[in-house]
N, C-alpha and C positions, 0 to 999 in steps of 0.2 A: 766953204761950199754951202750955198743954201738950201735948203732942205728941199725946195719948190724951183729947183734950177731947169727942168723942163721948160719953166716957162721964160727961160733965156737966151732960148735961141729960134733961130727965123728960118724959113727957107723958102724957096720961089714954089709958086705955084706955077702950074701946067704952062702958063700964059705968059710966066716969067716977071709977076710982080711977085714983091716978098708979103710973107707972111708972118707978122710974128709971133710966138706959140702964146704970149703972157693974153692974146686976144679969147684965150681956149680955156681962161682963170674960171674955176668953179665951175667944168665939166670933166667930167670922165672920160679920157681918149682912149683911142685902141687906136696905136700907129702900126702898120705894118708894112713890111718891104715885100712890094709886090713885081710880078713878072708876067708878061702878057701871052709865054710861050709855054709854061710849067704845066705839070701833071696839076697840078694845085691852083691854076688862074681860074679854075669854075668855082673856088672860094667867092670869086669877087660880089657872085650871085646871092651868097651866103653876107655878106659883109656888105650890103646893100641894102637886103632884109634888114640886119641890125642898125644898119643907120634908119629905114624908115619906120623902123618900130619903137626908137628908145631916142632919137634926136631931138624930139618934143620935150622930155627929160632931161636932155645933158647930155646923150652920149657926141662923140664928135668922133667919128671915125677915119684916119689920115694916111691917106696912101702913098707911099714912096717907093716908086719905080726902080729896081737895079739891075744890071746886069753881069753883077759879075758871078753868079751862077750857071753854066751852063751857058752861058750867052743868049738866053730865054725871052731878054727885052733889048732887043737890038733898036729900034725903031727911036725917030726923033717922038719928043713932046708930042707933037699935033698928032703923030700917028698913034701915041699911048692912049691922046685922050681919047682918040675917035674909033678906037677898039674899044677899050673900057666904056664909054659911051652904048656903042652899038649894038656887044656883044653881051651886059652884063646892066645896062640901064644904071650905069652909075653915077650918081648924083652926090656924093659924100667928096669931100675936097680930094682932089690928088696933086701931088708937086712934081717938080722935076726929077727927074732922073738922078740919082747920088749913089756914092758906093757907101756901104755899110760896114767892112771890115776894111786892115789896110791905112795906110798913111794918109792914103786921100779919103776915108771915112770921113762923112758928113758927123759934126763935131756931136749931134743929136743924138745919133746912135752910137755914138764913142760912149757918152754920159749914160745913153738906157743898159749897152750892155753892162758899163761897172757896176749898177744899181740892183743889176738884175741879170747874172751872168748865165751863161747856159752850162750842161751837164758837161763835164769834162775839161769843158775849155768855155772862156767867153766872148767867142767870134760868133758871131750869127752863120750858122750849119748852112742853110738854103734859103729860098725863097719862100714869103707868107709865113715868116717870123713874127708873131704878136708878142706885143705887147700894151696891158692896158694900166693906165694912169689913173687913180682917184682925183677926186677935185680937189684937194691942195698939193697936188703934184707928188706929193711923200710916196704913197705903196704904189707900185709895179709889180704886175706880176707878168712873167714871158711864159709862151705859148710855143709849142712846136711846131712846126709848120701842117704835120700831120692832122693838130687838132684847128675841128671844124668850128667855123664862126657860130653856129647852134650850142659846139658844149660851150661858148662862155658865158650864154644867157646866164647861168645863177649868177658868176661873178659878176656881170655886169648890173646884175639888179642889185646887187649888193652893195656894190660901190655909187650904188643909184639912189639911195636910201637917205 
C-alpha cells in the first residue's frame, strides 16, 4: 500500500465527469461527506469560508454528498448542486452522491476511514465527517461532525506550512 494512496482514486463530479484525486498532488484536502438536510448543512457556509480563504495556498476542500444518514440528501446531483450553490454560495468542488460506510462505500472513504478511524468503531457516525489530508497524502487527521470548519483553521495552517 502506498503511503500517498489518496491520490488513487477518482470520483464523478456533480456533472458526472471523473475526477481524479492524484490532480489534488501537493495540496492539503478536507474531504467531507456532506448532506443538504442535517442540523450540520450550515457547516457548508463555514467550509466555503475555508475554501476562499486558504485555496490561494493549497487547500482543496471536497464534498461528497451521502445519504445514508437520516435520509438528509435525498435529492438528484442537479438538485445538490443548486441547493449548495444557492443556499451556501459554494464554489469548492462537490461530487456525486456515494455511501461512505457499508459494501457499497465509495472505495475513498473505505481507505480514509482505515487511516484514520473513528472513536469506537470506524464507520463514519453521521454526516460532515472531516477529514483533512497533508500534501503528500501521508497524515489525516478526522474531525467529528460536531467540529466546526473554524476550529480547523490552526490545523490547516499547519499543514499549509
Amino acid at each position: 500500500m502506498s503511503e500517498n494512496e489518496v491520490y488513487s482514486y477518482a470520483a464523478k463530479a456533480l456533472d458526472g465527469s471523473e475526477i481524479k484525486l492524484d490532480k489534488y498532488k501537493g495540496d492539503v484536502l478536507l474531504i467531507v461527506n456532506t448532506a443538504s438536510k442535517c442540523g450540520f448543512t450550515p457547516q457548508f457556509e463555514g467550509l466555503e469560508t475555508l475554501h476562499k480563504e486558504y485555496s490561494a495556498r493549497g487547500l482543496r476542500v471536497l464534498g461528497f454528498p451521502c445519504n445514508q444518514f437520516g435520509n438528509q440528501d435525498p435529492g438528484d446531483n442537479a438538485e445538490i448542486g443548486s441547493f449548495c450553490q444557492r443556499n451556501y454560495g459554494v464554489d469548492f468542488q462537490m461530487f456525486e452522491k456515494i455511501e461512505v460506510n457499508g459494501p457499497h462505500a465509495h472505495p475513498l472513504f473505505d481507505y480514509l476511514k482505515k487511516k484514520s478511524p473513528g472513536l469506537l468503531v470506524p464507520d463514519i457516525k453521521w454526516n460532515f465527517t472531516k477529514f483533512l489530508v497533508d500534501r503528500t497524502g501521508r497524515e489525516i487527521k478526522r474531525y467529528a461532525p460536531n467540529v466546526t470548519p473554524a476550529e480547523l483553521k490552526q490545523d490547516i495552517e499547519d499543514m499549509l506550512k
